[in-house]
LUMTORSE-570361 format. One line per 10 residues: number of its first residue (from 1); for each residue x, y, z of N, C-alpha, C, CB. Coordinates in Angstrom, 3 decimals. Each point is the difference from the previous one (the first is absolute). Glycine has a CB too. Layout:
<rs>
NUM = X/Y/Z/X/Y/Z/X/Y/Z/X/Y/Z | ... .
</rs>
This chain:
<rs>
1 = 0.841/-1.181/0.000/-0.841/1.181/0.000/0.883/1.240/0.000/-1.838/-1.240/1.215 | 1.279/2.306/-0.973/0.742/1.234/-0.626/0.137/0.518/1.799/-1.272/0.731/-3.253 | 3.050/-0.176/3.398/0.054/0.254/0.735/0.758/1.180/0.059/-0.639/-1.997/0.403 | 1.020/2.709/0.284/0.433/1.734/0.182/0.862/-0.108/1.479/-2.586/1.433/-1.276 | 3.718/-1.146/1.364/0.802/0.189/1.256/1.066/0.892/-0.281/-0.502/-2.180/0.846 | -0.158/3.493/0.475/0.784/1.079/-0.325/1.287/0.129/1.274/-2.363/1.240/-1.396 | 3.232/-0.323/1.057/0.797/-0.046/0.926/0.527/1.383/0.098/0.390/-2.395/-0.281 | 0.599/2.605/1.287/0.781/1.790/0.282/-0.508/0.561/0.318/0.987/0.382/-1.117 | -2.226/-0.334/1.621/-0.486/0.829/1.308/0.635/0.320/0.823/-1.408/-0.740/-0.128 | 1.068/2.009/0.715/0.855/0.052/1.470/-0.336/1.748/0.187/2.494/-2.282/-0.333 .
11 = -1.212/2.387/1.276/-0.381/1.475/0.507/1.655/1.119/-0.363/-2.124/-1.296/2.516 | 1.432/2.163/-2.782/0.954/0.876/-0.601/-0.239/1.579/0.029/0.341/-2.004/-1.387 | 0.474/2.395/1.608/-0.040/1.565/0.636/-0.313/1.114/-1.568/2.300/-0.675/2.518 | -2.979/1.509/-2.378/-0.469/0.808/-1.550/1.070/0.444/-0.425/-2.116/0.857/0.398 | 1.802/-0.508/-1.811/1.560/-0.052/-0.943/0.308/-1.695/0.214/1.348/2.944/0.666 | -1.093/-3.539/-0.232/0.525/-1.203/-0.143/-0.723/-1.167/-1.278/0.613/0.662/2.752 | -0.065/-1.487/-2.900/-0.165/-1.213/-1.131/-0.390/-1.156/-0.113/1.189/0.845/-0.305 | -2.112/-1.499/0.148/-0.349/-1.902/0.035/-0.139/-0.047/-1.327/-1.455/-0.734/2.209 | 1.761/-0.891/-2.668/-0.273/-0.856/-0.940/-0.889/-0.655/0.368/1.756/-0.023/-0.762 | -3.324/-0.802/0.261/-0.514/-0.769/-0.117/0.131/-0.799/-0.746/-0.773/1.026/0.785 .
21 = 0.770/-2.285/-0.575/-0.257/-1.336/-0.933/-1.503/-0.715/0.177/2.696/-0.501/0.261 | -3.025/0.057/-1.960/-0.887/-1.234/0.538/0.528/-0.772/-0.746/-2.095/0.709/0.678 | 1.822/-2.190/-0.195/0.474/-1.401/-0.797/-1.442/-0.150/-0.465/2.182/-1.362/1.482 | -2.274/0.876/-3.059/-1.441/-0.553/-0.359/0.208/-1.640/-0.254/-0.876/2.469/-1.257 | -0.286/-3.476/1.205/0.645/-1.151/-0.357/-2.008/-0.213/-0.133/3.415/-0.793/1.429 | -3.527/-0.232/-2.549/-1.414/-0.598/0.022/-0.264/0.624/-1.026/-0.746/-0.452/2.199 | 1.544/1.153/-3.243/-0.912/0.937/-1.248/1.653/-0.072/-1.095/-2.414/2.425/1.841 | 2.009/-2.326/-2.829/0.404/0.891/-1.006/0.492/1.412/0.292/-1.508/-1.312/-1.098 | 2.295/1.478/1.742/0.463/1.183/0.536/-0.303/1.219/-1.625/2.230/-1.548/2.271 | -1.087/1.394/-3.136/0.528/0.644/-0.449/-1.117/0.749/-0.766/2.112/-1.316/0.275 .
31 = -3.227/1.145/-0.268/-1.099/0.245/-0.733/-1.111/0.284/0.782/0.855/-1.273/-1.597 | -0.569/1.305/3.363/-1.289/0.866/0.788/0.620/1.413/0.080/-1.078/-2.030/1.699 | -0.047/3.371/-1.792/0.725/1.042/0.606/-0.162/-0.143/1.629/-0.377/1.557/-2.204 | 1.417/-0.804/2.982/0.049/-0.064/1.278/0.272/1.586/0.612/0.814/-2.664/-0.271 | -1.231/2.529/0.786/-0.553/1.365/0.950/0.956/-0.121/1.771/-3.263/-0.138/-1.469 | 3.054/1.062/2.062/0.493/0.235/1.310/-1.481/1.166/0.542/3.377/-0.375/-0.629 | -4.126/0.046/1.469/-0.824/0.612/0.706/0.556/0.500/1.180/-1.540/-1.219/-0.977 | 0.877/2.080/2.010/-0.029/0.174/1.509/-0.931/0.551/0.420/1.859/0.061/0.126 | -1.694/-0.306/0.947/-1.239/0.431/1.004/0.455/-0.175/1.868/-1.975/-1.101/-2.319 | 1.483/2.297/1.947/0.314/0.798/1.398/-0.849/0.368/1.111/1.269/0.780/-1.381 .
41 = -1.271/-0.695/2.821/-0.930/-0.376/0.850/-1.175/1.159/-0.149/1.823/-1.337/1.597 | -3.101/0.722/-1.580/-1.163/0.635/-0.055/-0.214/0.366/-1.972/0.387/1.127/3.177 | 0.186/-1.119/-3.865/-0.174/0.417/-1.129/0.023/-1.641/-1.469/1.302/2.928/1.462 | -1.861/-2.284/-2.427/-0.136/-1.284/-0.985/1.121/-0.161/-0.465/-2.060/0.198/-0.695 | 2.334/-1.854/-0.242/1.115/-0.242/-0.729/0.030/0.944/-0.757/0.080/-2.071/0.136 | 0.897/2.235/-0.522/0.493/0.947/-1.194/1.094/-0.314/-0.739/-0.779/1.570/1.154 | 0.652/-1.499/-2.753/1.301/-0.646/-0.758/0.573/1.115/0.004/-0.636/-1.827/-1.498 | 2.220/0.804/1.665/1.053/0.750/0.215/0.661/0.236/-1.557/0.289/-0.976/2.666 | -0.141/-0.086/-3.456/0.748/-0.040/-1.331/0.144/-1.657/-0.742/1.471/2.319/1.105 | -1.839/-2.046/-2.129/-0.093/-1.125/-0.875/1.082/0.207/-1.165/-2.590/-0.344/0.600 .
51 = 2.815/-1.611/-0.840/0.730/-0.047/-0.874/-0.170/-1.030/-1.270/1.168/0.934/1.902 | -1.919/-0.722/-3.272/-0.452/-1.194/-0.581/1.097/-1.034/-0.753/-2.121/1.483/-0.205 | 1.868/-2.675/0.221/0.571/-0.980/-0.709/1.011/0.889/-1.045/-2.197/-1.855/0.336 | 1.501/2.711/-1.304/1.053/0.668/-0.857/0.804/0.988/0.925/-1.494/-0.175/-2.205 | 1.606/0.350/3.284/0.539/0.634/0.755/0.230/1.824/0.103/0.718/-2.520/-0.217 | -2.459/3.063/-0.470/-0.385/1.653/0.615/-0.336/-0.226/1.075/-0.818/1.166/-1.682 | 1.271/0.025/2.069/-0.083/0.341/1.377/-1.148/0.742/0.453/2.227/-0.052/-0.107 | -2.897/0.523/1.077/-0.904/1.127/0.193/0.034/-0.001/1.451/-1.519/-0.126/-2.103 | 1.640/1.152/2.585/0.000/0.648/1.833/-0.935/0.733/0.256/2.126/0.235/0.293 | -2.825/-0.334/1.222/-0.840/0.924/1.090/0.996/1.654/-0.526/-0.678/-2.398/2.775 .
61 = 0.082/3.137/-2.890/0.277/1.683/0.110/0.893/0.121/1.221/-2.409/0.908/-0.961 | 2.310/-1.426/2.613/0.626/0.096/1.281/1.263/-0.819/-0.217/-2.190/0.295/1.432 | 2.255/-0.954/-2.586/2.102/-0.853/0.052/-0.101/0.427/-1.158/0.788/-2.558/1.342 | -0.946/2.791/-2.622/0.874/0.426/-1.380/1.082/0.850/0.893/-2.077/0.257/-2.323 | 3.288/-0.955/1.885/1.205/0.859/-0.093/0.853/-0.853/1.013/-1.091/2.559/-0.588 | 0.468/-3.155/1.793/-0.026/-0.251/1.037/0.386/-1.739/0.222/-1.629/2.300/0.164 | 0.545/-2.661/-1.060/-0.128/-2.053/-0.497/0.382/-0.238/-0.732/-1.469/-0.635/0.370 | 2.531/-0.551/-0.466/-0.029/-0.790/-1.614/-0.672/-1.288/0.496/2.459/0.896/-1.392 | -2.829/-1.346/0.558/-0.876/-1.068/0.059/0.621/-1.046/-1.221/-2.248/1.606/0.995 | 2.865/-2.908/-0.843/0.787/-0.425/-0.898/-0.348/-1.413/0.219/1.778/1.852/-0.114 .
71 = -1.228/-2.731/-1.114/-0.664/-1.869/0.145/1.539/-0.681/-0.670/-3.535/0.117/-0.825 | 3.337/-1.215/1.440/0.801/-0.860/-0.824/-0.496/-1.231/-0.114/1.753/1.117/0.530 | -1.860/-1.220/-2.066/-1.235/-1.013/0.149/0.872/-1.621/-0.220/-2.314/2.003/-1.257 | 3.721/-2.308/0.687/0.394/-0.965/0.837/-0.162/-0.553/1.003/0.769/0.614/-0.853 | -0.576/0.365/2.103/-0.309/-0.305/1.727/-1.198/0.131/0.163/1.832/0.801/0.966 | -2.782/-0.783/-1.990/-1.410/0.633/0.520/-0.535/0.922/1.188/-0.135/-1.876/-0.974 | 1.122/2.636/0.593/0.557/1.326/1.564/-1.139/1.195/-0.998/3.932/-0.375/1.159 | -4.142/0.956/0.160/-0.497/1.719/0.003/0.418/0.736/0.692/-1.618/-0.357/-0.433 | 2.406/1.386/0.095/0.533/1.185/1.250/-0.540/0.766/0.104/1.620/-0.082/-0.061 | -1.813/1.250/1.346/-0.180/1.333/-0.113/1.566/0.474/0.679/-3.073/0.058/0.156 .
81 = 3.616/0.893/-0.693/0.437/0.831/0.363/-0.280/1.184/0.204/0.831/-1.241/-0.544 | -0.375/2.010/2.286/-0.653/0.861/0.437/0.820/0.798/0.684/-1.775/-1.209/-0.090 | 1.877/2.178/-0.803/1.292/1.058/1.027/-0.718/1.482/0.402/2.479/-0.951/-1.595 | -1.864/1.823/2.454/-0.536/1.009/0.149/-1.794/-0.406/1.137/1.755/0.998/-2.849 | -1.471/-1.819/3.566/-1.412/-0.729/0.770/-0.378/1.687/1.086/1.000/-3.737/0.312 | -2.175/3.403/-0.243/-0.706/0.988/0.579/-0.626/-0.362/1.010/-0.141/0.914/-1.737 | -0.353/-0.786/3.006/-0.960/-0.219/0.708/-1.063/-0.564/-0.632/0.779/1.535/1.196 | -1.613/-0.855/-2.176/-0.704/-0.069/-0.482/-0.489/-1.607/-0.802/0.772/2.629/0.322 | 0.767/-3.237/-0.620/0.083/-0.929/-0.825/0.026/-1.129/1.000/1.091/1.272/-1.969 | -1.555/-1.345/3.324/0.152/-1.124/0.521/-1.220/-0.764/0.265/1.908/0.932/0.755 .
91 = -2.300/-2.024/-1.222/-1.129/-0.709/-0.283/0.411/-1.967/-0.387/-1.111/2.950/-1.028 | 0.754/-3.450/1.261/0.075/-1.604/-0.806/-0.350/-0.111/-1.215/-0.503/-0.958/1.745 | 1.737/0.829/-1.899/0.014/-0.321/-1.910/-0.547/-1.482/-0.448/2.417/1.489/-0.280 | -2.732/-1.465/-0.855/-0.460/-0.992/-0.156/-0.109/-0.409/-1.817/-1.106/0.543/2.664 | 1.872/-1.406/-3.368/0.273/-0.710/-0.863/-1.511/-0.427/-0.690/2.412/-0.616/1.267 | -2.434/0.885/-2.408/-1.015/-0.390/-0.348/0.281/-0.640/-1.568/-1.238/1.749/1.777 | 0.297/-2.550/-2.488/0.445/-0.318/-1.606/-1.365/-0.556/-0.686/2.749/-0.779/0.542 | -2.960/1.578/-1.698/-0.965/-0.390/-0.208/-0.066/-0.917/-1.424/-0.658/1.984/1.576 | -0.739/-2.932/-1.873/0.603/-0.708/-1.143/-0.640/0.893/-1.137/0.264/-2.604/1.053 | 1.096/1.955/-2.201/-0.685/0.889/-1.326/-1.385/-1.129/-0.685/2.972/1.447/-0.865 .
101 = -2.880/-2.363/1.382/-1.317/-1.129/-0.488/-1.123/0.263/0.314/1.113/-1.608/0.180 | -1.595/2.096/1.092/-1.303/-0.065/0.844/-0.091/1.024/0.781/-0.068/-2.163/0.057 | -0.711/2.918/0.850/-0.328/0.632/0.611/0.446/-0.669/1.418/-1.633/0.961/-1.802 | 3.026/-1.126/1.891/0.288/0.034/1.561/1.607/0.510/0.327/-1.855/-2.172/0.330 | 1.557/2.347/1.255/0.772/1.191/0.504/0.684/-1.291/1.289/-1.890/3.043/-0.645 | 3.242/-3.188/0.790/0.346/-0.571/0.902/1.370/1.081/1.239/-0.934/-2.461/-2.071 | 0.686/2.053/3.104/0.060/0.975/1.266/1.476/-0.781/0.534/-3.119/0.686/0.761 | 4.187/0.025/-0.521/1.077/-0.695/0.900/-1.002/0.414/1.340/2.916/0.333/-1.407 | -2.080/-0.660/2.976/-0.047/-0.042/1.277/0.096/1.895/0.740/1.253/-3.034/-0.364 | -0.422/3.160/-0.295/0.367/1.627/-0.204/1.242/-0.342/1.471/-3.058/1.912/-1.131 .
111 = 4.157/-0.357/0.526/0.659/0.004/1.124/-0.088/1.743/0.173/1.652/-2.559/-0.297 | -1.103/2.767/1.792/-0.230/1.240/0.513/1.058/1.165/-0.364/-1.149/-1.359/1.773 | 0.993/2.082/-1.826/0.825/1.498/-0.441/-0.567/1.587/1.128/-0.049/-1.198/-3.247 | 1.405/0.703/3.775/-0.645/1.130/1.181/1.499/1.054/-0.234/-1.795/-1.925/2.415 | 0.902/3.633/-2.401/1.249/0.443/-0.475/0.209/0.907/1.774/-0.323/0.204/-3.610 | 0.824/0.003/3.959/-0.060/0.537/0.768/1.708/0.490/0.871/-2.719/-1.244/-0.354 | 2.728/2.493/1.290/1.375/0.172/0.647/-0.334/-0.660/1.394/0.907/2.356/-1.285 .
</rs>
């Protein structure tokens, strides 16, 4: 089955930097687009930045400049890269991929991103 496991969460002081990973396994990687969501306490998910199989990109308005969002579809990996973190940006991320066949959306576990001094 289709599975999502993200990783590099953690805590980090503003201005400062994390990498996220997800491992995909159970799909055809190279041909789902995959996304990075978050969501933050009291407020809805919100996409963070997607990246399709042909590999365009598109970002939230609050990280352009800020996120790269990158795949390697050998490792069936998804990154976000995230520099310049804000208070603002601290929420549980969460891996997402959707198929280009059917109308479905599959969810990693999410890991946490707390930006804080």
């Amino acid at each position: 089955q289709v599975q999502l496991v993200e990783s590099g969460g953690g805590l980090v002081q503003p201005g400062g930097s994390l990498r996220l990973s997800c491992v995909a396994s159970g799909f055809t990687f190279s041909r789902w687009s995959m996304s990075w969501y978050r969501q933050a306490p009291g407020k809805e998910r919100e996409l963070v930045a997607t990246i399709t199989g042909a590999k365009f990109t598109d970002y939230a308005d609050a990280v352009k400049g800020r996120f790269t969002i990158s795949r390697d579809d050998a490792k069936k990996a998804v990154y976000l890269g995230m520099n310049n973190l804000r208070p603002e940006d601290t929420a549980v991320y969460y891996c997402s991929a959707d198929s280009p066949y059917i109308a479905y959306r599959a969810w990693g576990q999410g890991t946490q991103v707390t930006v804080s001094s």
